[in-house]
C-alpha positions in Angstrom: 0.0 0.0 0.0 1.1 3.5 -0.9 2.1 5.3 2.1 0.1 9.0 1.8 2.4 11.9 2.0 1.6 14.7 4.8 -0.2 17.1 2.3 -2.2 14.0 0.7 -3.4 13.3 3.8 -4.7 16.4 4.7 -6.3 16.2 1.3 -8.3 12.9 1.6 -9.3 14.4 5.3 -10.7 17.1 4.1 -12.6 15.3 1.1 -13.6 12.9 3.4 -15.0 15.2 6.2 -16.8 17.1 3.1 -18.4 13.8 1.6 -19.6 12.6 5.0 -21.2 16.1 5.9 -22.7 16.5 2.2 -24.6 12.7 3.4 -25.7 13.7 6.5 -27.5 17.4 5.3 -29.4 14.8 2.7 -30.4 12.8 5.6 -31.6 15.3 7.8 -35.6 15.3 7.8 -37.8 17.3 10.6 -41.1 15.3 11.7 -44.4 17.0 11.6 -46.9 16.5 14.1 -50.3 17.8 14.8 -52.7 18.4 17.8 -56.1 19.6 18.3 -58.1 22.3 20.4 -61.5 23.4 20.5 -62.5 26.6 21.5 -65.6 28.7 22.1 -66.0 31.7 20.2 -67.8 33.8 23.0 -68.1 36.9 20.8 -70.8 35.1 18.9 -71.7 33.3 21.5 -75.3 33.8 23.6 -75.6 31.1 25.9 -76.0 30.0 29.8 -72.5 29.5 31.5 -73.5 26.1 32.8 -74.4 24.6 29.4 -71.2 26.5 27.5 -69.1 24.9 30.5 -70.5 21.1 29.9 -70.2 21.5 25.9 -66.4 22.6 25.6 -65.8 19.5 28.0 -67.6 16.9 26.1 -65.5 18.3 23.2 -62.1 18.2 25.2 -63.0 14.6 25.8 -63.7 14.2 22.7 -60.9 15.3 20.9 -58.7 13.6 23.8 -57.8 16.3 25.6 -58.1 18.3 29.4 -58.1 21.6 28.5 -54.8 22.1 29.2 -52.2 19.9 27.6 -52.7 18.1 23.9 -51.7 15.7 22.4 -49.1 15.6 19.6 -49.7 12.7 16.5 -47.6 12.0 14.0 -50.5 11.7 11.2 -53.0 14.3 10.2 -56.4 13.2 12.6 -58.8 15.7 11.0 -61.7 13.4 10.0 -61.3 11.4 13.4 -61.8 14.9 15.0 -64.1 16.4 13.3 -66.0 13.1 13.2 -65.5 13.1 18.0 -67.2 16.7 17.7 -70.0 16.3 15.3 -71.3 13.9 17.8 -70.5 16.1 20.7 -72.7 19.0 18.4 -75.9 16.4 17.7 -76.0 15.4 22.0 -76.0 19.6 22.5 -78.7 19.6 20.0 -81.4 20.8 22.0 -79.6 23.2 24.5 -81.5 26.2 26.3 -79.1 28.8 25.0 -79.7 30.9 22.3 -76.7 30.1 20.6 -72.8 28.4 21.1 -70.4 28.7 18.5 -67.4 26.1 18.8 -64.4 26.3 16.5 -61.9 22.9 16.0 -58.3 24.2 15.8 -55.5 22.0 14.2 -52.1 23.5 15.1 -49.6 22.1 12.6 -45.7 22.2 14.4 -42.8 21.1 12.7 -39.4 20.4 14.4 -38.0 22.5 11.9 -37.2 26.0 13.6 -37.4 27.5 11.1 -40.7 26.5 9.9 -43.2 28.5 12.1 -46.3 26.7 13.6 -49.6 26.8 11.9 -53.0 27.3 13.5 -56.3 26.7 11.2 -60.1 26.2 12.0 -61.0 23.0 10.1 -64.4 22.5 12.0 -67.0 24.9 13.5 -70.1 23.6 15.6 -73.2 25.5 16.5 -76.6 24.9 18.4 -78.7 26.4 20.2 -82.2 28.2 19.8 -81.6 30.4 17.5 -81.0 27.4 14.6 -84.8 27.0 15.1 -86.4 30.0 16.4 -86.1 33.8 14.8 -84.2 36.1 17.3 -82.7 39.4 16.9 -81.3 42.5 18.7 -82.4 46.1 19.1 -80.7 49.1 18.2 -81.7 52.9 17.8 -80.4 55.0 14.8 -80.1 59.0 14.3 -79.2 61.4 12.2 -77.0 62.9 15.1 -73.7 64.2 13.4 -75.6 66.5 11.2 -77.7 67.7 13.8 -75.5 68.8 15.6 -73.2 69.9 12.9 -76.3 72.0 11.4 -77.2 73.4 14.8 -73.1 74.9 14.9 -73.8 76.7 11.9 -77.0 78.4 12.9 -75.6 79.4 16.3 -74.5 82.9 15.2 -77.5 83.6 13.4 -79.5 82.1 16.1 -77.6 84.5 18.9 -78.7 87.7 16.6 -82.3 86.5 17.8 -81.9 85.0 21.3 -78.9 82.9 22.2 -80.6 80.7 24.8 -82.3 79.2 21.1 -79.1 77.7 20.5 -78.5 76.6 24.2 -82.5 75.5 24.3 -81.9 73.3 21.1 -79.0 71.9 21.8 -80.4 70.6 25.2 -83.1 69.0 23.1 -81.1 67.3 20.6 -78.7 65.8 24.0 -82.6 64.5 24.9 -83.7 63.0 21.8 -80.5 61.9 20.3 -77.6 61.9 23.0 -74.1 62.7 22.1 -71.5 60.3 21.4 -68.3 61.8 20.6 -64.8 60.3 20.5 -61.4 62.2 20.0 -58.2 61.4 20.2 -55.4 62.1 22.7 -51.8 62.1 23.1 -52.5 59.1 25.4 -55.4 57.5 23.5 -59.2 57.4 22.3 -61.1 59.2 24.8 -65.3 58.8 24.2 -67.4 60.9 25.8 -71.1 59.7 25.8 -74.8 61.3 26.8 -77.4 58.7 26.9 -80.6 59.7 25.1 -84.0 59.5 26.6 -84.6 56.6 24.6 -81.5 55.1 25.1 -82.4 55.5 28.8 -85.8 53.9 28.6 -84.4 50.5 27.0 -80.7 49.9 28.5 -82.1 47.0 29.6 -83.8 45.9 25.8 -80.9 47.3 23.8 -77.6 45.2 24.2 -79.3 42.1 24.7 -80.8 38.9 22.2 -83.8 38.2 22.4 -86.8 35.6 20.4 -88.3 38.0 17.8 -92.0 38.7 18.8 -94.8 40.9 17.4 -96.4 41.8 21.0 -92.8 43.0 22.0 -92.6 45.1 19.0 -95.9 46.9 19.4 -94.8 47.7 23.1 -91.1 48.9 22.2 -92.9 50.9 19.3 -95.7 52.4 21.9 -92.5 53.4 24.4 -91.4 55.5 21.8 -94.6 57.0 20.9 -95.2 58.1 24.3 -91.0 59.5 24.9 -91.4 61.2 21.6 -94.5 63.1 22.7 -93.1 64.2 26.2 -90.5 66.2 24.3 -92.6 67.1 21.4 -92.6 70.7 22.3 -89.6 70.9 23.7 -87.3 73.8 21.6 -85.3 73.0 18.2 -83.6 74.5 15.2 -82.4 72.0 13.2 -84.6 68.4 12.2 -83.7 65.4 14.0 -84.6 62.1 13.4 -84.8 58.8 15.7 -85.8 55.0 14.4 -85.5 52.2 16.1 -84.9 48.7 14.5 -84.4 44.9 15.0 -81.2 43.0 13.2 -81.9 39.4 12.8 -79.7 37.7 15.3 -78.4 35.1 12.5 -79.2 36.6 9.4 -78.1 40.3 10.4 -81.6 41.7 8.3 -82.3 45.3 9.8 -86.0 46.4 9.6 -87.2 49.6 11.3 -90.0 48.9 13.9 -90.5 52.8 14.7 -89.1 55.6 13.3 -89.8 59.6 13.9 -88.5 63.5 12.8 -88.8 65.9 15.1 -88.9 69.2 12.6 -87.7 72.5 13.7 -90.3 74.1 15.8 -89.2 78.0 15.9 -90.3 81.2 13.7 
C-alpha cells in the first residue's frame, strides 16, 4: 500500500469530512406533528354558563384532551376529529341557549425551527335556539352628526335672535339623540357619551338577544310613541330624526319597527 504523503493526507481528510457532511444534510428530515383544540368563540356566542361549560368539555374529551395539555400525533387526525365533535354537536342539540359557536383548531408544528407553527379552524359547531327560532337584537339610529353639525352653523345667526335658542336646542337634541363623541389624545381614544331619553328607557332591551315577537314590537314601538310626545314641544332649530330597528340575530336583516322626525319648531 502506498504510504500518503503529509499534504495527501490532509487532502483525503478534508474530502472525506466534506463527503460525510454532504450525506448527512441529505439525511436530515424534521417530523411534523399535529394536535387539536377546540375553543368557544364567545363573541358570537349567547348562551347560559352552565351549558357552554359542559359542551367545551364533552369536546375536550372528545378530541382527547383536558383543556390544558394536547396531544401531539404523528399523522394528520382531522376526520377522526371532526367526526368526535360532530357527535358532541348532535348530544347539545337541544340546548336552552340561544346560541354556542365552537371552533376545532389544528395546530400544525414542525421540528423544523425555522418553519413556524400553523394554527387553522377545520371544524365549526353551533346549536342552540336560535337554529330554530327567529331572534334578533335592538338598536336605535339618528341622524346625530348632522344635527349637531347644522345646529353649529345656525348658532350665530340664532344669537342675533336670542342665544338661549341655541343653548335650548342643543339641550333638546342631547334628549332626543344623545351625544356620542370620541377624540383622540396624546394618550389614547377618549369617548365621551350622553345617553338619550330613549337610550335610557331600553338599557335593559338594547344590548341584549332576544326571540323575535310581534307583541314585543308593538310595546317597544308604543314606548317611543309616548317618549317622543313628552319632548314634542320641547325647543329646536335643526330636524332630528330617531328610528328604532331589530337586526336578525343570524341573518343580520335590519328592519325599522318605529321611526320619527322631530322638525324645527321655531319662527
Amino acid at each position: 500500500m502506498k504510504k500518503l504523503t503529509l499534504l495527501e493526507a490532509v487532502i483525503f481528510c478534508t474530502l472525506t469530512i466534506t463527503v460525510l457532511n454532504s450525506c448527512d444534510n441529505d439525511l436530515v428530515t424534521y417530523k411534523t406533528s399535529y394536535s387539536y383544540e377546540v375553543k368557544m368563540d364567545y363573541s358570537a356566542s349567547v348562551c347560559y354558563q352552565d351549558e357552554a361549560t359542559s359542551a367545551i368539555n364533552a369536546f375536550n374529551i372528545a378530541i382527547g384532551t383536558d383543556g390544558y395539555s394536547y396531544k401531539a400525533y404523528e399523522t394528520n387526525q382531522d376526520n377522526k376529529m371532526k367526526s368526535a365533535c360532530e357527535s358532541v354537536k348532535e348530544r347539545f342539540s337541544n340546548v336552552n341557549s340561544t346560541y354556542m359557536k365552537f371552533d376545532l383548531y389544528r395546530l400544525t408544528l414542525s421540528a423544523d425551527p425555522q418553519t413556524p407553527k400553523k394554527e387553522e379552524i377545520i371544524g365549526t359547531y353551533v346549536m342552540g335556539q336560535a337554529l330554530t327560532k327567529p331572534f334578533v337584537t335592538y338598536s336605535i339610529s339618528t341622524n346625530e352628526d348632522q344635527a349637531y353639525a347644522g345646529l353649529n352653523e345656525m348658532k350665530a345667526q340664532l344669537d342675533e335672535v336670542d342665544e338661549k335658542i341655541y343653548i335650548a336646542s342643543r339641550k333638546t337634541l342631547r334628549t332626543l339623540l344623545g351625544r356620542h363623541q370620541s377624540s383622540s389624545t396624546t394618550s389614547g381614544t377618549v369617548t365621551s357619551v350622553s345617553y338619550s331619553a330613549f337610550e335610557k328607557h331600553f338599557t335593559n332591551v338594547l344590548p341584549k338577544v332576544w326571540q323575535e315577537n310581534q307583541n314585543d314590537e308593538l310595546f317597544l314601538a308604543a314606548a317611543c310613541d309616548s317618549i317622543a310626545n313628552a319632548h314634542a314641544s320641547d325647543t329646536l332649530a335643526v330636524k332630528a330624526q330617531v328610528t328604532l330597528s331589530k337586526t336578525g340575530f343570524l341573518n343580520k336583516e335590519v328592519t325599522p319597527i318605529w321611526t320619527k322626525t322631530f322638525n324645527a319648531n321655531i319662527e
